[in-house]
C-alpha positions in Angstrom: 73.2 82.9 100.9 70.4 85.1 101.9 67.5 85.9 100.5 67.5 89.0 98.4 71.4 88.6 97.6 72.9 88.3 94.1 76.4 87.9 93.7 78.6 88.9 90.8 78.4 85.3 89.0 74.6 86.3 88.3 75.1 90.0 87.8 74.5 90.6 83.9 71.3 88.5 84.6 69.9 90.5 86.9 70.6 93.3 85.7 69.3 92.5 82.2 66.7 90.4 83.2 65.4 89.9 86.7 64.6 93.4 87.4 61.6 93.0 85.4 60.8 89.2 86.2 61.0 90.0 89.8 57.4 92.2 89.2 55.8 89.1 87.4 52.9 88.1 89.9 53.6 90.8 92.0 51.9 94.4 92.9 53.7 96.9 91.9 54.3 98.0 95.6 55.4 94.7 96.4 58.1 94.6 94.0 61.5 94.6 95.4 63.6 97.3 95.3 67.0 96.7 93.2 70.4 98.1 94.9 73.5 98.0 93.1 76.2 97.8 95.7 80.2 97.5 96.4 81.1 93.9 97.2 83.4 95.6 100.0 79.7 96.5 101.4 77.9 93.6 101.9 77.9 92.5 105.8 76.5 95.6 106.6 73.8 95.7 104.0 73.0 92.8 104.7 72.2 93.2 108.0 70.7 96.9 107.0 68.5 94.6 104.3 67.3 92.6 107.2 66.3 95.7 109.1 64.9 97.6 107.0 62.4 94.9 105.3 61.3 93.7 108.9 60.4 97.7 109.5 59.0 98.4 106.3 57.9 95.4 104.8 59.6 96.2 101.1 61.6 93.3 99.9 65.5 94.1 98.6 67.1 92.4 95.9 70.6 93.4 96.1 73.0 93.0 93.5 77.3 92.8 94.6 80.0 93.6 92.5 83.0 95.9 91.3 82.0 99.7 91.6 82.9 100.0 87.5 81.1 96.7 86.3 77.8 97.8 88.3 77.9 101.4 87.2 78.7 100.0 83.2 75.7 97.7 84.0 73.8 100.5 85.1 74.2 102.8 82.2 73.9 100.2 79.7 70.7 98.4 81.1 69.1 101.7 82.4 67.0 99.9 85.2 67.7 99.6 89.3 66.7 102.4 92.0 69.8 102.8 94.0 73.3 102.8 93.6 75.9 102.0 96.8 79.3 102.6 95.4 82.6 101.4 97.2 83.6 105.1 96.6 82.2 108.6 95.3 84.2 108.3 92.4 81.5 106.5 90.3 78.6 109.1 91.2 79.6 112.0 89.4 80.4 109.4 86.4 76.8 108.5 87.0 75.6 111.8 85.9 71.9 111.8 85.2 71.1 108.6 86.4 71.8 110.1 89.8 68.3 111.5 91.4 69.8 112.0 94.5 72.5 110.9 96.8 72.9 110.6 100.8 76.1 110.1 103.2 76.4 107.3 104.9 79.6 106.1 106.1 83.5 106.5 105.9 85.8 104.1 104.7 89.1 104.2 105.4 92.1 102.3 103.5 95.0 100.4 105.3 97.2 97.6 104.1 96.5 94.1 105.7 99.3 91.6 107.1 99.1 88.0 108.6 99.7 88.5 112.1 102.3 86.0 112.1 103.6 87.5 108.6 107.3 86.1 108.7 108.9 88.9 106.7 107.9 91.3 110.2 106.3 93.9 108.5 104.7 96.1 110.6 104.9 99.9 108.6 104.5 101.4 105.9 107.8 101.6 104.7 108.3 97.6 105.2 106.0 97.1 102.8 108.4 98.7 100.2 111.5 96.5 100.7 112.5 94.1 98.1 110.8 90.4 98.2 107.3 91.8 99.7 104.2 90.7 97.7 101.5 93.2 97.2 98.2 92.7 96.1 96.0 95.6 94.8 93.1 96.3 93.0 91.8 96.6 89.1 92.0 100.5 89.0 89.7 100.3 86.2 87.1 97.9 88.2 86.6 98.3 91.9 86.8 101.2 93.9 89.6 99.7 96.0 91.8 99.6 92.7 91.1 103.1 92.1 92.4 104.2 95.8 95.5 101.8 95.5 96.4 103.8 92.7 96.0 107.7 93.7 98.0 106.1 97.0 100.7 104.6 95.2 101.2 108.0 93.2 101.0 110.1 95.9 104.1 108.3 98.0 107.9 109.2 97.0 108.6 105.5 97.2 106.4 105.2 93.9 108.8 102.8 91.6 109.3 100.1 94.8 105.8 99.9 95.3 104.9 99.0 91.8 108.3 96.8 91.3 106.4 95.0 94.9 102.3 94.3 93.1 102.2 90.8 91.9 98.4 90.6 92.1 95.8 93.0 90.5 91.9 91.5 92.2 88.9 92.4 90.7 87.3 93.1 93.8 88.3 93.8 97.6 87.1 90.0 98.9 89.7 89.1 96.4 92.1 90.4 97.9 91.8 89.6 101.6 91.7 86.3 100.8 94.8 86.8 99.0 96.5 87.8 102.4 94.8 85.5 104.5 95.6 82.4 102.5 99.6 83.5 102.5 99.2 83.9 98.8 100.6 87.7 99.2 102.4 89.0 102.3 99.6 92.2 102.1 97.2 93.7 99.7 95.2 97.3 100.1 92.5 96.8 101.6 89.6 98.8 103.8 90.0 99.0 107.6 86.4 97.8 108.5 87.3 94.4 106.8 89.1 93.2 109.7 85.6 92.3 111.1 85.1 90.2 108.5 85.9 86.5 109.0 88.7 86.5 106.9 90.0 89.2 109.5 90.1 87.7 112.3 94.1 86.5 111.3 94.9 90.0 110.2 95.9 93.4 111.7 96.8 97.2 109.9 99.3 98.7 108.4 98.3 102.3 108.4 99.2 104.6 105.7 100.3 107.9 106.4 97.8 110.6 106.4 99.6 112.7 104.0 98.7 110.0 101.1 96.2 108.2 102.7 92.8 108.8 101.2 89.3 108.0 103.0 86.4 107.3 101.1 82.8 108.4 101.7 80.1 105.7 101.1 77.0 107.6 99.8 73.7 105.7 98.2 72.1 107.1 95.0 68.7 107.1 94.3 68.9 106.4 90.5 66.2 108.1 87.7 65.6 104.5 86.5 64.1 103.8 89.5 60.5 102.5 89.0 59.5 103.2 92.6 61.3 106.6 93.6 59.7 106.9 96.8 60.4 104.0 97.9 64.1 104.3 97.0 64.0 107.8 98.6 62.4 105.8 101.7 65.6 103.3 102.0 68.2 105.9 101.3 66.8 108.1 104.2 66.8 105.1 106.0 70.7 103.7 105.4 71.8 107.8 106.0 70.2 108.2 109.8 69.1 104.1 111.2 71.6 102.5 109.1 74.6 104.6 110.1 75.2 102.4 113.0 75.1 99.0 111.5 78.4 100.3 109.4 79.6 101.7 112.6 79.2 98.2 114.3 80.7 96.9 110.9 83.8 98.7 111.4 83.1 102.1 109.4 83.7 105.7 110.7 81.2 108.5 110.5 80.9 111.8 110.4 
């Protein structure tokens, strides 16, 4: 695991304790900058995290997890200085704690299959037939789960898609696994993932336009923030230099 990455096992830690410990010995321009992030984001942020400390010499400490867990965290611990959400959803619920926010990528949602999936599915509509075993996420916990189910609501097939979800994830890595361990014939997932190494057995099932529904990745620079400059400084950086890591990640952009 790299330096400067938390994962969600250590979450309510950091959040309630490490922000501060992290400044213990340190000047306060030295102390890292805390990013709450999507866990669906992390191989390009990670790479963007390598980047941008090697140009600017400010350290990151970024923290992974659900969209919903990090925004509760957030609002209930009142200290961090930027916020990476797996979809816009979460800003607005952010309200004041949002200084100010910046574009940075697309996301677009498409259901993942084995390659060699034996039940041939290869549309949309297979994915509805009788048998097939859907994973999706916790609406109420990543921003996956929260796409899965405006999608689901939005197609006329809405009871057989339901009737076909035998796993709810907690977060998007959850469910890739789920689909490339044969656990679940597909799960709802975003199209950039197929660059992951869990990927590399997978391919797309689009979803028609009419219900699909891309996401925009923006990054928050929160009032919390004890170094708002600084936070300004990364966010600028992620919305003009960073934009083509996520493209090389797999993300679209406008």
């Amino acid at each position: 695991m790299g330096e400067g990455r938390v994962t969600l096992k250590v979450l309510l830690l950091a959040a309630l304790g490490v922000w501060l410990a992290l400044g213990i010995g340190c000047s306060r321009d030295n102390r890292p900058l805390v990013v709450y992030a999507g866990k669906g984001l992390d191989f390009p942020l990670e790479e963007v995290r390598q980047t941008f400390e090697q140009q600017h010499k400010i350290p990151l400490t970024i923290i992974y997890g659900g969209s919903d867990t990090l925004l509760s965290t957030i609002q209930k611990t009142r200290t961090g200085d930027l916020f990476i959400p797996g979809s816009t959803n979460y800003l607005p619920r952010a309200g004041k704690l949002v200084k100010e926010e910046r574009y940075v990528a697309d996301h677009l949602p498409a259901f993942a299959v084995r390659a060699d999936n034996p039940k041939n599915l290869q549309t949309f509509s297979d994915l509805l037939a009788h048998g097939v075993k859907i994973a999706v996420g916790n609406k109420d916990m990543c921003a996956i789960g929260k796409i899965a189910e405006t999608i689901i609501s939005a197609s006329d097939q809405q009871a057989a898609f339901r009737n076909n979800i035998v796993i709810t994830g907690t977060t998007v890595n959850e469910l890739i696994k789920l689909v490339a361990d044969r656990e679940v014939d597909t799960a709802l997932i975003w199209a950039d993932m197929l660059e992951w190494p869990e990927g590399k057995e997978l391919r797309l099932v689009e979803i028609p336009a009419g219900i699909n529904k891309p996401e925009e990745i923006r990054v928050a620079v929160l009032t919390t923030s004890a170094a708002p400059q600084r936070a300004k400084l990364f966010a600028d950086f992620l919305a003009t230099e960073g934009k083509a890591i996520f493209v090389k990640h797999g993300f679209g952009v406008k």
